[in-house]
C-alpha positions, -999 to 999 in steps of 0.1 A, spaced: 0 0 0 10 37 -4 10 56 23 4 97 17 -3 124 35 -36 148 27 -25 182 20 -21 209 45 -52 226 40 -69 196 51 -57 206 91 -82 224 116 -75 244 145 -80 234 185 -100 260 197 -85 262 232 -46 259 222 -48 275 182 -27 240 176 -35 225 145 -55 190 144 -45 169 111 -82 162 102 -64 126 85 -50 117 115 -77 118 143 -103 95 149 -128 101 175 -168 89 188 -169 55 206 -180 31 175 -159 47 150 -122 42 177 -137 12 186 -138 -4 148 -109 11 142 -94 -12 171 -109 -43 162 -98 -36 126 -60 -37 139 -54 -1 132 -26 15 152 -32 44 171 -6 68 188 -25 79 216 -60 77 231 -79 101 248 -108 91 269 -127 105 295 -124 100 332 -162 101 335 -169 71 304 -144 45 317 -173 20 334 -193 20 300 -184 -13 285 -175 -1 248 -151 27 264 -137 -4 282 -131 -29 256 -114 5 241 -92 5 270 -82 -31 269 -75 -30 234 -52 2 238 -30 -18 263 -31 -50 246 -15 -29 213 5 -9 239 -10 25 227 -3 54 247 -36 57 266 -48 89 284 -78 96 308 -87 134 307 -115 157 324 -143 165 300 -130 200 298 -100 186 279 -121 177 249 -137 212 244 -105 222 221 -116 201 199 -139 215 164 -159 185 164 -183 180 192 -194 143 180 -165 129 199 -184 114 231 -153 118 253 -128 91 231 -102 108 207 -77 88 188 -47 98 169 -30 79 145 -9 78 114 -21 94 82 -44 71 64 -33 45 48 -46 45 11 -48 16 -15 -37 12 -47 -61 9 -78 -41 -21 -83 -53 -33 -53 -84 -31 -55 -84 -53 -91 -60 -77 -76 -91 -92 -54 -109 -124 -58 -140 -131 -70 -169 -104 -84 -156 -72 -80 -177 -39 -67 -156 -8 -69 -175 28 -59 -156 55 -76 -168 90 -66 -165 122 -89 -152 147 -70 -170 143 -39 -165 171 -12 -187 163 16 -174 140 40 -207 135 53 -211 118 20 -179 100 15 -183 86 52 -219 73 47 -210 53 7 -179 38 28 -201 26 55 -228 14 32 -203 2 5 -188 -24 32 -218 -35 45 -229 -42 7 -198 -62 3 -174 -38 -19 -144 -42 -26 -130 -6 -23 -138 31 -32 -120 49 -57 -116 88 -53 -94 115 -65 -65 131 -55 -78 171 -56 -111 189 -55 -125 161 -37 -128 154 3 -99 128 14 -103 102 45 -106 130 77 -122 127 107 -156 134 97 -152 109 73 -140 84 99 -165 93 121 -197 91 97 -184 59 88 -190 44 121 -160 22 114 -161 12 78 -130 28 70 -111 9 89 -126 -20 69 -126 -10 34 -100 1 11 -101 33 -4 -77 43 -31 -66 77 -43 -60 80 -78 -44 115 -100 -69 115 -124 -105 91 -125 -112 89 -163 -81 75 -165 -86 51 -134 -119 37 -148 -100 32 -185 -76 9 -166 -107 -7 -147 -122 -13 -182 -92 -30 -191 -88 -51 -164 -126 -63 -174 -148 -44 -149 -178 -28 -166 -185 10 -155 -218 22 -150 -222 61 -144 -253 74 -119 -268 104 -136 -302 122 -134 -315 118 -169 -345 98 -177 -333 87 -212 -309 64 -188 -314 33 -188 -333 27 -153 -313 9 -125 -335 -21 -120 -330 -28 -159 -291 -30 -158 -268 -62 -157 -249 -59 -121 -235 -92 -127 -206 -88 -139 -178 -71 -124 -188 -37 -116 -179 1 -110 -205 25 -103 -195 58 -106 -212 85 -84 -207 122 -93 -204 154 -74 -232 169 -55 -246 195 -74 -228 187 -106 -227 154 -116 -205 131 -137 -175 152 -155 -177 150 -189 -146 131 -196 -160 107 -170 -192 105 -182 -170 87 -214 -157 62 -199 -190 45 -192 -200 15 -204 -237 27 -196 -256 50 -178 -281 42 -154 -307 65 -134 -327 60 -105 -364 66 -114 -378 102 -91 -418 102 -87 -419 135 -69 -411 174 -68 -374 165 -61 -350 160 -88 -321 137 -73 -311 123 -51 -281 126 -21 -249 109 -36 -251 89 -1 -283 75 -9 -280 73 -46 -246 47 -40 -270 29 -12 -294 19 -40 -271 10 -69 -250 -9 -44 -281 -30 -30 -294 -34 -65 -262 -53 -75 -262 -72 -42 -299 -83 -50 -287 -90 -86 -253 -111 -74 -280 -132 -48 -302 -138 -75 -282 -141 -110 -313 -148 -131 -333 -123 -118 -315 -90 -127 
């Protein structure tokens, strides 16, 4: 795997010191250190609170912490108001930068393949909630750019409740070019897009080895993206709204290939 730091604008600030917090390198909220843990990661240090040690997930926190010899630290609740996020529940983690995958690894995998690549996606609400679901449908990574799009942070982390820590996720230079090497490798690419003239998503063959492609909120597939898809595929709207979150759109289109994969005739 190669291991890279997100760029410096990616830091935020404590607000009772001024120090800066490497969003990439801090995990925090009880599920998400917890996962993290059980995942193998390896954290630095851990912050927990004084007043949270009898609840049994802070504990088995604490156990794991001294059975991987992390540094382990019980603090007052004031010592958690310098942080920006207030999601954290008393248990702050720091770690390395996040490790990201390779494309290669993702295509190096056995069986059917599921790869989520995201257009230039810069919510991390988003990018936390397609991890999460894309590991409980079974995927075998994410794909996302290098810029313009949000990296693996914190929030990220956190709104995966975990996943991360289970799923790869690869960052790539340019993602035309990473689905044109997915192509050749034999995955088919399927783009989500708004459209009705797409073919609907309940019509299209999932059985194969698969990328779905989700695009930016707001804008959509890129153009040159938009290209290199086999075929486009929409999710049918019935009301006043137009489209859908990128979160939910991804939680469809991965289910649909699951149901698909489960039932091989049936798609």
């Amino acid at each position: 795997m190669d291991r890279r730091r997100l760029n410096g604008a990616q830091t935020q600030r404590t607000q009772a010191t001024g120090a800066r917090v490497p969003a990439d390198e801090v995990v925090y909220g009880i599920h998400a250190v917890a996962e993290a843990l059980r995942a193998g990661e390896q954290f630095r240090r851990i912050h927990v609170g004084k007043q949270r040690t009898r609840e049994p997930q802070v504990q088995e926190i604490i156990e794991a912490a001294h059975a991987s010899a992390c540094t382990l630290r019980f603090e007052e609740a004031s010592y958690f108001n310098r942080f920006p996020f207030k999601a954290h529940q008393q248990v702050v983690a720091f770690s390395d930068p996040y490790d990201y995958a390779r494309l290669d690894d993702l295509l190096a995998g056995e069986g059917l393949r599921l790869i989520v690549a995201l257009d230039h996606l810069t919510d991390p609400h988003n990018l936390g909630a397609i991890v999460r679901t894309a590991e409980g449908a079974g995927a075998t990574g994410i794909v996302i750019p290098e810029r313009r799009s949000v990296g693996v942070n914190a929030t990220v982390r956190k709104a995966s409740a975990g996943a991360v820590a289970h799923l790869p996720i690869a960052q790539v230079t340019n993602i035309a070019q990473a689905l044109r090497t997915m192509k050749e490798a034999g995955v088919w690419v399927a783009g989500a897009v708004g459209e009705t003239a797409a073919l609907p998503y309940t019509e299209a063959d999932f059985t194969s080895d698969i990328c779905l492609v989700i695009g930016a909120e707001g804008t959509g597939l890129a153009e040159l993206v938009r290209k290199q898809c086999d075929f486009l595929v929409s999710i049918p709207m019935r009301g006043k709204t137009t489209s859908l979150n990128a979160s939910v759109a991804a939680g469809i289109l991965l289910y649909e290939v699951l149901r698909q994969r489960n039932q091989p005739h049936a798609g």
